[in-house]
C-alpha positions as CSV (number, residue, x, y, z in Angstrom):
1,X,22.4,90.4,-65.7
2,X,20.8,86.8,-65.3
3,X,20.2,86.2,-61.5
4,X,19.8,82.2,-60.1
5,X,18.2,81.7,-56.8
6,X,19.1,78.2,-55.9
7,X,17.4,76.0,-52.9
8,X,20.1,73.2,-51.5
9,X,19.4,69.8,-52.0
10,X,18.5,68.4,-48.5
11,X,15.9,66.0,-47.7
12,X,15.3,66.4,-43.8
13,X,13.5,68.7,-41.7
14,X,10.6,69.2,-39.2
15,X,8.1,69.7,-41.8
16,X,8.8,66.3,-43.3
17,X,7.7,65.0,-40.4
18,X,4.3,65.8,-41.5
19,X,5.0,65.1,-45.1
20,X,5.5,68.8,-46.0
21,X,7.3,69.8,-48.6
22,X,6.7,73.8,-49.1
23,X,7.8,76.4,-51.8
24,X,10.7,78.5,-50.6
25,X,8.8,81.9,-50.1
26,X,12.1,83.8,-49.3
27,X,13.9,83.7,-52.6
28,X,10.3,83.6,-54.3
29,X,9.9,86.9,-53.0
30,X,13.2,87.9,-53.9
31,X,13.1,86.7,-56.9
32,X,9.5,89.0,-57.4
33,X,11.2,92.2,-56.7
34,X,14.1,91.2,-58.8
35,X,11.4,91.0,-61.8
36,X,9.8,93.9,-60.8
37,X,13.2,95.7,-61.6
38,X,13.7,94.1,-65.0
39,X,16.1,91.7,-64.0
40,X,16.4,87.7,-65.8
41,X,15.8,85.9,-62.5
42,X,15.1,81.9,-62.2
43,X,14.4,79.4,-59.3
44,X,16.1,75.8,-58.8
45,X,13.9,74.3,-55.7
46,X,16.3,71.0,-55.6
47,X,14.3,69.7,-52.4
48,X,11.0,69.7,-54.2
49,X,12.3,68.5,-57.3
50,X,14.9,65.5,-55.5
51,X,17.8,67.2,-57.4
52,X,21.1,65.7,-56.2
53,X,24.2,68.5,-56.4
54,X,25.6,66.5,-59.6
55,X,22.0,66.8,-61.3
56,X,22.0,70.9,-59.5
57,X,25.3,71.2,-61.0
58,X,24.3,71.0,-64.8
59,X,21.5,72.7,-64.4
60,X,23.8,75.8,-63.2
61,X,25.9,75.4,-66.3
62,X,22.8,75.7,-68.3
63,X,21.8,78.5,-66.7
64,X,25.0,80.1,-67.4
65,X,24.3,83.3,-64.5
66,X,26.2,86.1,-63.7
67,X,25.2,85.5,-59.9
68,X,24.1,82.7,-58.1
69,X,22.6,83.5,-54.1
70,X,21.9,80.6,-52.2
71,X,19.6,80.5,-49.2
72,X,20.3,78.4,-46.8
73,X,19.0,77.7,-42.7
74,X,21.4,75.9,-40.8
75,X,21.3,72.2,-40.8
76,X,21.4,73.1,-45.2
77,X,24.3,75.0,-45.0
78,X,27.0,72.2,-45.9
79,X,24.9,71.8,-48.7
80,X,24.6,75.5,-49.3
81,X,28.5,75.5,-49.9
82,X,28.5,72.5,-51.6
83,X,26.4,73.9,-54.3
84,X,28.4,76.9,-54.2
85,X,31.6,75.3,-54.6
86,X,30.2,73.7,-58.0
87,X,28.6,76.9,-59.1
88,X,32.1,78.5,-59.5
89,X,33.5,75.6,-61.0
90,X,30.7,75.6,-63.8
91,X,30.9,79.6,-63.9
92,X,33.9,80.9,-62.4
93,X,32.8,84.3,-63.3
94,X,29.7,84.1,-61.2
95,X,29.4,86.2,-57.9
96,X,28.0,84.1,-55.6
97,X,26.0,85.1,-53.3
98,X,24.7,83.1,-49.9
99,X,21.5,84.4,-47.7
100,X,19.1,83.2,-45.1
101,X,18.7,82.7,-41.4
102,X,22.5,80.9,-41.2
103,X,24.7,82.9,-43.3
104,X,23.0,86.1,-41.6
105,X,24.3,84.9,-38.3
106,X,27.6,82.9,-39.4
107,X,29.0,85.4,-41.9
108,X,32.2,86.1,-40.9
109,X,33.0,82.0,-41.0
110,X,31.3,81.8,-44.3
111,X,33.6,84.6,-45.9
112,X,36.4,82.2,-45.2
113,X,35.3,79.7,-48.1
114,X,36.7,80.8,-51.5
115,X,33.8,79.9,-53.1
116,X,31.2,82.9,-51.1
117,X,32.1,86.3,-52.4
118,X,28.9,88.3,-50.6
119,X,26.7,87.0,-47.9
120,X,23.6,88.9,-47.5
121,X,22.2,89.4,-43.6
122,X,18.6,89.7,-42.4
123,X,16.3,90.3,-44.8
124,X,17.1,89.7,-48.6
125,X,14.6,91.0,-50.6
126,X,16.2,94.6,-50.8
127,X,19.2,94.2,-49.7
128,X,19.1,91.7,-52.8
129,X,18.0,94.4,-55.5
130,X,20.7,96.8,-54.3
131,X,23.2,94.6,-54.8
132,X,22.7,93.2,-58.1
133,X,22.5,96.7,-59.4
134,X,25.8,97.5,-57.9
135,X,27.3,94.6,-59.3
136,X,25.8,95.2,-62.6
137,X,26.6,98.6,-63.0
138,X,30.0,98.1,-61.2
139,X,29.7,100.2,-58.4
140,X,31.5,99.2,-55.2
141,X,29.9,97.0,-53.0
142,X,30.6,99.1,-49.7
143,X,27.5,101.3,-50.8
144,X,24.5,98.3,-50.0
145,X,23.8,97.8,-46.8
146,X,23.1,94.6,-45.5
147,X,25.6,92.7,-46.6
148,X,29.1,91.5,-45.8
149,X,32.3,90.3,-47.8
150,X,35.5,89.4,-47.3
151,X,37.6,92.9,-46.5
152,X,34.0,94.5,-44.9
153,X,30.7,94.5,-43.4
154,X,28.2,97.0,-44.3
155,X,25.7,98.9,-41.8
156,X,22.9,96.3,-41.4
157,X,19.3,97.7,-43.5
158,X,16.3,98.3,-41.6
159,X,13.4,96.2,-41.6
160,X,10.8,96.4,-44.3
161,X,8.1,98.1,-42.6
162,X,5.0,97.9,-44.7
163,X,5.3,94.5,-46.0
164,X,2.7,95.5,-48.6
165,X,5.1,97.2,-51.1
166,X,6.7,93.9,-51.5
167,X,5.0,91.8,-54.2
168,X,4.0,88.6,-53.8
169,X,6.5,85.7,-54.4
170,X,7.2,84.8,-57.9
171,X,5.5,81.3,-57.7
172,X,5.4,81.3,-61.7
173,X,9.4,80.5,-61.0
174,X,8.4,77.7,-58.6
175,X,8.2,73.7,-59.2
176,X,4.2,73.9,-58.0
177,X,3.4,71.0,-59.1
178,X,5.6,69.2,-56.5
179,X,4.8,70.7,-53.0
180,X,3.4,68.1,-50.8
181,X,1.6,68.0,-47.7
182,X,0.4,64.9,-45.9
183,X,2.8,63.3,-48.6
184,X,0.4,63.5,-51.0
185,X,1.2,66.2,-54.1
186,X,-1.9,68.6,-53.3
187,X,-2.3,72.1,-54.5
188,X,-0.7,73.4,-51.9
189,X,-0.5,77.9,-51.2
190,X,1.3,78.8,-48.7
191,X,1.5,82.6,-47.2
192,X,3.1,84.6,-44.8
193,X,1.0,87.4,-43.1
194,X,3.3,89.1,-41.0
195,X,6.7,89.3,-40.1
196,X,8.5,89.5,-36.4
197,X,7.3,88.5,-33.2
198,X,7.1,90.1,-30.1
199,X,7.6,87.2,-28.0
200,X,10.9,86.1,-26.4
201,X,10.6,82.1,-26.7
202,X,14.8,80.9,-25.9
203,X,14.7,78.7,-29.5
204,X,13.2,80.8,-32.0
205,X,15.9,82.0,-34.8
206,X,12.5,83.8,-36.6
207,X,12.5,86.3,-34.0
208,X,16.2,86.6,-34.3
209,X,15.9,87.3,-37.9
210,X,12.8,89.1,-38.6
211,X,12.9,91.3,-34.7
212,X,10.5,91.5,-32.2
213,X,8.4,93.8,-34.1
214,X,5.3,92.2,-35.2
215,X,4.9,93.8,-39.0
216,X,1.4,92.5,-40.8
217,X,0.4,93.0,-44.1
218,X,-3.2,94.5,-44.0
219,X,-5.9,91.8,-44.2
220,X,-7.0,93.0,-47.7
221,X,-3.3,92.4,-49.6
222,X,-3.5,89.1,-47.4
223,X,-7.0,88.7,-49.2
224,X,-5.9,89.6,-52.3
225,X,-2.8,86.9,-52.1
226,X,-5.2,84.4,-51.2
227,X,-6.8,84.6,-54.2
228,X,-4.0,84.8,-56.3
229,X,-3.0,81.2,-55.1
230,X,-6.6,79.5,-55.5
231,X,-7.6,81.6,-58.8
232,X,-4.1,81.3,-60.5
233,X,-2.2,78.2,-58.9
234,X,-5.4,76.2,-58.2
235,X,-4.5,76.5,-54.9
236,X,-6.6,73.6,-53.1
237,X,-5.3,74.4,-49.5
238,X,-3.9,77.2,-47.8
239,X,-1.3,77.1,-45.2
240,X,-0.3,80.8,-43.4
241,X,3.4,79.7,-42.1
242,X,3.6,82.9,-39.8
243,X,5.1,82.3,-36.6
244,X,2.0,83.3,-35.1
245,X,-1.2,83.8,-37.3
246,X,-3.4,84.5,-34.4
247,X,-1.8,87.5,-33.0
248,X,-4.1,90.1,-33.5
249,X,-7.5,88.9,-33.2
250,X,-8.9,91.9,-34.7
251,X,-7.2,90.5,-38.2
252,X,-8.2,87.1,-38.0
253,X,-11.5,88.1,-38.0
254,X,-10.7,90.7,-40.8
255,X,-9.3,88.0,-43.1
256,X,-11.8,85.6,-42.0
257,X,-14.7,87.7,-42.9
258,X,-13.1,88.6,-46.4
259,X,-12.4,85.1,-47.4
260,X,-16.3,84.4,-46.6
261,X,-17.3,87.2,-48.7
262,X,-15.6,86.9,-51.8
263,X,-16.2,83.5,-52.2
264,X,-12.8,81.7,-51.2
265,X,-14.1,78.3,-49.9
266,X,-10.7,76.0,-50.5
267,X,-9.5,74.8,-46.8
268,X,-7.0,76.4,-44.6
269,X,-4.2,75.9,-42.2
270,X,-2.2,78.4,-39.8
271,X,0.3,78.9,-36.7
272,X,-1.1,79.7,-33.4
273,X,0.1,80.5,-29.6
274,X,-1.9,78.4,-27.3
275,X,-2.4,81.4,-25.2
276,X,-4.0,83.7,-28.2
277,X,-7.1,81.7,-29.6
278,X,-10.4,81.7,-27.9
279,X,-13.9,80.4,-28.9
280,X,-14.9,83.3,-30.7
281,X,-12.1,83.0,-32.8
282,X,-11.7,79.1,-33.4
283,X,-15.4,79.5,-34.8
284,X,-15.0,82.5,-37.0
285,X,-11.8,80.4,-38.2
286,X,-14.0,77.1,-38.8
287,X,-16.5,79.1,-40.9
288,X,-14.1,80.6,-43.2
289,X,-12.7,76.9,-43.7
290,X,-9.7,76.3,-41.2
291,X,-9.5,72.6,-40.6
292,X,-5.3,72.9,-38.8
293,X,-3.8,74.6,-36.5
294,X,0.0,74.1,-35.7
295,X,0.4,75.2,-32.2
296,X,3.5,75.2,-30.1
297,X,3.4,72.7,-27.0
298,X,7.4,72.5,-26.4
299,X,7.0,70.7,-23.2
300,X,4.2,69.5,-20.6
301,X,6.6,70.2,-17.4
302,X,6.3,74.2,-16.6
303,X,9.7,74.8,-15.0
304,X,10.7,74.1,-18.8
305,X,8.8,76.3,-20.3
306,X,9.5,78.5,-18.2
307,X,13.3,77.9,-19.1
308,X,12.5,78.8,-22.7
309,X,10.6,81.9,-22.0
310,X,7.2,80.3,-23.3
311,X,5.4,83.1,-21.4
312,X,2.5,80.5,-21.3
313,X,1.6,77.3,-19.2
314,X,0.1,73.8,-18.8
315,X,-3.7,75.2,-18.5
316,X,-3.3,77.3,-21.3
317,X,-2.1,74.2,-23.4
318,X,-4.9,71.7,-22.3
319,X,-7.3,74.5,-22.6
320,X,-6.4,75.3,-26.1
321,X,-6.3,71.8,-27.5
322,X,-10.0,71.0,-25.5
323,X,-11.4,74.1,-27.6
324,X,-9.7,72.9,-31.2
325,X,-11.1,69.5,-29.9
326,X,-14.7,71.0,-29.2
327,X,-14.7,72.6,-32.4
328,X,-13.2,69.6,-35.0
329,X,-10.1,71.1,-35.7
330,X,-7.0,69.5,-36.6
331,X,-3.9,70.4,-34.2
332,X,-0.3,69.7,-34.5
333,X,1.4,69.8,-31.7
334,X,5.0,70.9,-31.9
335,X,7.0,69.2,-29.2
336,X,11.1,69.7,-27.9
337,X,12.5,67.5,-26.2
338,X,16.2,67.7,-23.9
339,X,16.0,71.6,-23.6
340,X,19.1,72.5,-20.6
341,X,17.1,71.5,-17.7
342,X,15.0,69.0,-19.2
343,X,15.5,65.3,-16.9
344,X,14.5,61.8,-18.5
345,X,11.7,62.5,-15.5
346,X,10.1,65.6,-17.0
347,X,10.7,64.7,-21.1
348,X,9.0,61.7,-19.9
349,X,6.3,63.5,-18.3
350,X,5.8,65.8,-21.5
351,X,5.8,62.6,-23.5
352,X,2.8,61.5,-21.6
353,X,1.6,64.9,-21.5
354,X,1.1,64.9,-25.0
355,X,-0.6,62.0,-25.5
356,X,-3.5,62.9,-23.1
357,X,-3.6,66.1,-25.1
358,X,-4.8,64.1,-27.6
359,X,-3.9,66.5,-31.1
360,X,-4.4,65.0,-34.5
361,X,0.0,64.8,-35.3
362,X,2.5,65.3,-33.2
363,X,6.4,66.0,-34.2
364,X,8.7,65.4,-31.2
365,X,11.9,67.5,-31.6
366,X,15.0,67.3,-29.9
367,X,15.6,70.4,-28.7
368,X,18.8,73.1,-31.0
369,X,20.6,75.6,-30.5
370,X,20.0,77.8,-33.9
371,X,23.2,80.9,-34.4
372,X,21.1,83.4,-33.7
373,X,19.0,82.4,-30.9
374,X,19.5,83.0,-27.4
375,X,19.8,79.2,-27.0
376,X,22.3,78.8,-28.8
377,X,24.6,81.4,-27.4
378,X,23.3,80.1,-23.6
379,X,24.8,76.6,-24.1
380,X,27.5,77.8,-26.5
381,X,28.6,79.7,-23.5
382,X,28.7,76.9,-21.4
383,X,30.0,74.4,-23.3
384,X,26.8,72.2,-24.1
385,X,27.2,71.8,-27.8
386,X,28.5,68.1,-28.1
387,X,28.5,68.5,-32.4
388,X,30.0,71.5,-34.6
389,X,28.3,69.3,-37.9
390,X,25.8,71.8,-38.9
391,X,23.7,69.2,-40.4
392,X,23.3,67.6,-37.6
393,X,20.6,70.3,-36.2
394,X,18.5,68.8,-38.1
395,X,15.8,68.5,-35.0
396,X,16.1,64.2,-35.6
397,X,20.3,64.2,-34.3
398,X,20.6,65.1,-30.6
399,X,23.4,68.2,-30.5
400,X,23.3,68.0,-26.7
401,X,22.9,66.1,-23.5
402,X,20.8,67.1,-20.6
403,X,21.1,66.4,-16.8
404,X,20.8,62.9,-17.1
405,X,20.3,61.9,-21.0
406,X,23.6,61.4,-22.8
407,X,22.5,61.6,-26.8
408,X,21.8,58.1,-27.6
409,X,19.3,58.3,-24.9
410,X,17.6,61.4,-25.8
411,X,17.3,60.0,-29.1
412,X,15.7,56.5,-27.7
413,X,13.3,58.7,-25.9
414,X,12.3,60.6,-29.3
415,X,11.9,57.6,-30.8
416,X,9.3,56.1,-27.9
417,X,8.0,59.6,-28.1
418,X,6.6,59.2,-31.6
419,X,6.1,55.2,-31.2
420,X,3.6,55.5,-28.4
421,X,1.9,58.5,-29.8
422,X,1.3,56.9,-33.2
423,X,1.1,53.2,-32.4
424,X,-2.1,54.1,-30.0
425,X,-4.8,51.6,-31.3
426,X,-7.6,54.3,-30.5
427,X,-5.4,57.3,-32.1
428,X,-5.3,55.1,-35.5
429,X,-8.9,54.4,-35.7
430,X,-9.8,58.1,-34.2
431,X,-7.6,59.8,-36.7
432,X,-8.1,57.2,-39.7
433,X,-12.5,58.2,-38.9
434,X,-10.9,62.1,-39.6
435,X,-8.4,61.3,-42.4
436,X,-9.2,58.8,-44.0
437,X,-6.5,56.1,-45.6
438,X,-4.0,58.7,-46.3
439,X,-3.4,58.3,-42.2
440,X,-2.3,55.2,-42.7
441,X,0.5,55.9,-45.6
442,X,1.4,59.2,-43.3
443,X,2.2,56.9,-39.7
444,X,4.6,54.8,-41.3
445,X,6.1,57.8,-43.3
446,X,6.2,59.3,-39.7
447,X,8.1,57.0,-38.3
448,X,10.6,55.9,-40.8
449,X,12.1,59.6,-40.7
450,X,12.8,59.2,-37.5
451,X,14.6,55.7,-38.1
452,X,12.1,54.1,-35.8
């Protein structure tokens, strides 16, 4: 039973902003428990390796499975069906298969498409196993939970609770030689620490898919991963891409502490809440080599953030970034802009906001409404969505219009956003001092995605 995981070709998203282009942990760690049971498994990352879907489609001929599973979020997903429209033309025998944080909350539409047979909901990397040994032993498919097809929907599967019986991606599958950050092909690791997240922000389809039970692997399998990346990747910085690293302070510590003591001295990056790091902390996380922090900012005007159920405010923000500042470490300062509410007056305001916050990068989103998310069904409800082109929510396009921005002006005011941030005179020569030349390819990289 020879099993493909497939990553769509796309070429836009947040992270690009930044000049990120990361493994696909999900199907890595599928694709780890799939070897673990003795199955053939492969990996096409078409992102990472620029594959077009004519290019992806030969490829799937060579590889001649017996099921191809497709992950997809949701400005991918026309991809996602593109590629498996063409992977049951090349092997009309193949089940194929379609998972990730879109299918799991747009199955019943995806089921429509002649070209899914099984969509897999929430997380995959069981679900997954279960699956491919029904199919290969021809059981019937009503008996794996966590999945849906055309004629049924199974009982969804329960969370994974100890996320240390699940072993760690199968990188050895992966294109590593192509991840980028900064836009520079680096040694990249990046890790995931924990799943769920007990906060309730609007936007976040994470929470949606993972709960809002925070599950974290114990620091020493953490440890252990960490090592695996710099001793057998050549890992030559680490990026934790958690939704929030800095949860429990008693871990941070825990991992920090281990990553002193057994030597690990490559540099580091995580998430954080501006409301969950303290001095203590940033310091403990400067010794053990963190040099970034990617912190959600989503707006300088507090009625807003208050709108999205940030459960923080505009002290804590310019109190967090003052102690990264303090302490000579990196922040990127994620930023949505035209959230329901939101007036050219306040994303103006946040605009300005942000610059006096002063963070190394900045990515101004325009705010959408994820399947999933209690944004989405908010304005779905009311009739906000202006765009039913999935690829569109891509964070660049504007899907909706606010009070007094129609979508060509929210999309002016992104572009000013990231114009006045980066063009500062003082912010080039600050950040070039910090960077070095690489700044100066990043800016115009910066800009150019966002058609400046």
């Amino acid at each position: 039973m020879k099993v493909l995981l497939v990553n769509p070709p796309y070429n836009s998203s947040k992270y690009r902003f930044i000049g990120l282009v990361a493994p696909p942990l999900g199907i890595a760690y599928i694709a780890a428990v799939l070897e673990k049971n003795g199955f053939d498994v492969s990996i096409i990352d078409a992102p990472a390796l620029e594959m077009d879907h004519e290019t992806l489609k030969n490829e799937i001929s060579k590889h001649a499975p017996d099921i191809v599973a497709i992950t997809s979020v949701t400005p991918t997903i026309s991809s996602a069906l593109k590629v498996a429209k063409i992977s049951k033309e090349v092997c009309p025998d193949a089940v194929v298969v379609m998972g990730g944080y879109h299918p799991t909350f747009t199955y019943s539409h995806l089921l429509k498409f002649d070209c899914v047979d099984v969509v897999v909901r929430g997380e995959g990397e069981y679900t997954m196993l279960e699956l491919v040994e029904a199919i290969e032993a021809g059981r019937d498919l009503k008996e794996v939970r966590g999945i849906a097809c055309e004629n049924f929907t199974s009982p969804p599967r329960d969370i994974i609770e100890d996320l240390d019986t699940i072993p760690f991606p199968a990188r050895h599958l992966l294109p590593m030689d192509h991840y980028k950050v900064l836009n520079m092909k680096l040694p990249i690791g990046t890790l995931i620490s924990g799943r769920g997240c007990p906060y309730t922000c609007s936007f976040c389809a994470s929470s949606a898919m993972h709960g809002h039970k925070l599950r974290m692997r114990s620091s020493d399998n953490v440890l252990d991963e960490m090592e695996h990346l710099v001793n057998d990747h050549s890992a030559e910085m680490l990026a934790f891409m958690d939704d929030t690293f800095t949860i429990s302070k008693k871990r941070v510590h825990e991992i920090c502490d281990g990553k002193i003591e057994r030597g690990l001295d490559n540099y580091w990056g995580a998430t954080a809440r501006v409301d969950n790091i303290n001095e203590e902390m940033l310091l403990k996380m400067k010794k053990a080599g963190c040099i970034t922090l990617f912190l959600g900012v989503e707006s300088g005007d507090q009625q807003s953030l208050d709108q999205m159920n940030k459960k923080t405010t505009v002290e804590k923000i310019k109190r967090a970034f003052e102690l990264t500042r303090k302490h000579d470490i990196r922040t990127i300062a994620s930023v949505a802009l035209g959230m329901p509410g939101d007036t050219r007056k306040s994303i103006e305001q946040t605009i300005k906001f942000v610059r006096n916050l002063n963070p190394s990068y900045a990515i101004f989103s325009l705010a959408t409404p994820y399947p999933g998310t209690d944004f989405y069904m908010k304005v779905a409800g009311r009739d906000l969505i202006k765009t039913d082109d999935w690829s569109k929510y891509n964070l660049l396009s504007p899907v909706l219009e606010t009070v007094d921005c129609s979508r060509e002006e929210l999309k002016k005011l992104q572009k000013k956003a990231f114009r006045q941030f980066y063009l500062r005179p003082r912010y080039i020569v600050q950040q070039t001092l910090m960077d070095g030349p690489i700044l100066l390819k990043t800016i115009p990289a910066i800009l150019k995605s966002v058609r400046m």
